[in-house]
DOFI-484735 format. One record per residue (C-alpha): residue number from 1; residue in three letters; x, y, z. Coordinates in Angstrom, 1 decimal, m for minus. Example, Ala and Ser with C-alpha at 12.3 -4.5 7.8 and 13.67 -1.06 7.14 Angstrom:
num;residu;xx;yy;zz
1;Ala;12.3;m4.5;7.8
2;Ser;13.7;m1.1;7.1
***
This chain:
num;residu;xx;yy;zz
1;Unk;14.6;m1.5;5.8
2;Unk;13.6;0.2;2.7
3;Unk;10.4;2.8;2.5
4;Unk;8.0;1.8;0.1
5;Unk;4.9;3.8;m1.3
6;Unk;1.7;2.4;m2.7
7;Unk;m1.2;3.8;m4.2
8;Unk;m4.3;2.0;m4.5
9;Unk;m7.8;1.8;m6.3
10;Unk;m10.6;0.9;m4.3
11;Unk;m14.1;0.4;m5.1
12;Unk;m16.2;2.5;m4.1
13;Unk;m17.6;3.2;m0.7
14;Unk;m15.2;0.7;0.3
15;Unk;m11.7;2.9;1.3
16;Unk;m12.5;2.7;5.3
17;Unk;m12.3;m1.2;4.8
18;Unk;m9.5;m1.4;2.7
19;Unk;m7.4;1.0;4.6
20;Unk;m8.3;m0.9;8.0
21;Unk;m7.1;m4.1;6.5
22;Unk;m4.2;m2.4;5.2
23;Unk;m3.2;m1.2;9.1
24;Unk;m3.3;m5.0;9.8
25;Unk;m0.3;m5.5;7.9
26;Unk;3.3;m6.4;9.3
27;Unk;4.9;m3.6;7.1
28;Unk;2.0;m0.9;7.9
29;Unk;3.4;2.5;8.8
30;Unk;0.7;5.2;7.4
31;Unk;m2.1;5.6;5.2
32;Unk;m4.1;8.5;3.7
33;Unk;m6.9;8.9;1.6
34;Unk;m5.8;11.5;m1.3
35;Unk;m7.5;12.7;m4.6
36;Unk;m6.9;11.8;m8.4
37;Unk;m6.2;8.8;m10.2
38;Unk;m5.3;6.7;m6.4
39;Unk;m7.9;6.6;m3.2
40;Unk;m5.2;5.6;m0.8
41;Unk;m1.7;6.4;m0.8
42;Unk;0.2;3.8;2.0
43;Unk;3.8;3.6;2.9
44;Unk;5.2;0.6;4.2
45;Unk;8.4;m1.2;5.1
46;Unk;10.3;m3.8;3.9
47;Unk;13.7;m5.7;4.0
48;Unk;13.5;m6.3;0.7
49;Unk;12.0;m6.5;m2.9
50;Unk;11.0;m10.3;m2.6
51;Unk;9.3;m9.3;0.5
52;Unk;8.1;m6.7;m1.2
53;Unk;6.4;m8.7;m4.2
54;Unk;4.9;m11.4;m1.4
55;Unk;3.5;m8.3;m0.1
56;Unk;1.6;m6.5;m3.1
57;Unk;1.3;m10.0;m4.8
58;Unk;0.1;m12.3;m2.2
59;Unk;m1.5;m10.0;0.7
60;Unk;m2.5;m6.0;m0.7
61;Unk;m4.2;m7.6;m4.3
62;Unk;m6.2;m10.0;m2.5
63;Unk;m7.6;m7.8;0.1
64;Unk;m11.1;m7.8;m0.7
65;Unk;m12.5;m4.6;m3.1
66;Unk;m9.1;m3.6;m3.9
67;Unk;m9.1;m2.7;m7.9
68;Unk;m5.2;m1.8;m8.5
69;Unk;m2.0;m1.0;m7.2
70;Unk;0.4;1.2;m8.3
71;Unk;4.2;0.6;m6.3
72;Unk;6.5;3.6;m5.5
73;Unk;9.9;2.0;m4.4
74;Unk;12.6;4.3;m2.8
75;Unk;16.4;5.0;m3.3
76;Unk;17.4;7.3;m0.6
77;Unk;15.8;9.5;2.0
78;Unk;16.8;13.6;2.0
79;Unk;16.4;15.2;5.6
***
């Protein structure tokens, strides 16, 4: 399974939803609300990248009061 990072725009007043429907995911491992550009910053894992783009494409983007997604994918993991 490969890590994956997303950042996501929500509107606003709306980050509590999003991230709950976020946690209902299959691939779901944590979420945190940060500062800047991104509200939420989520990692998740997949098998991979077509699973990946059904993911963001077809479940994340259509969640309701998400604005846009920004996709961090991951080559190797340092201890």
């Amino acid at each position: 399974m490969r890590a994956v990072f997303l950042m996501m725009k929500v509107e606003p007043g709306t980050l509590a939803e999003v991230a709950d429907r976020v946690t209902d995911l299959e691939s779901f491992s944590e979420a945190y609300s940060i500062s800047g550009a991104y509200d939420l910053l989520v990692k998740l894992y997949v098998d991979d990248f077509e699973d990946l783009s059904h993911l963001v494409t077809e479940q994340i983007q259509k969640i309701p009061h998400v604005r846009e997604t920004f996709t961090i994918l991951t080559f190797h993991a340092f201890k």
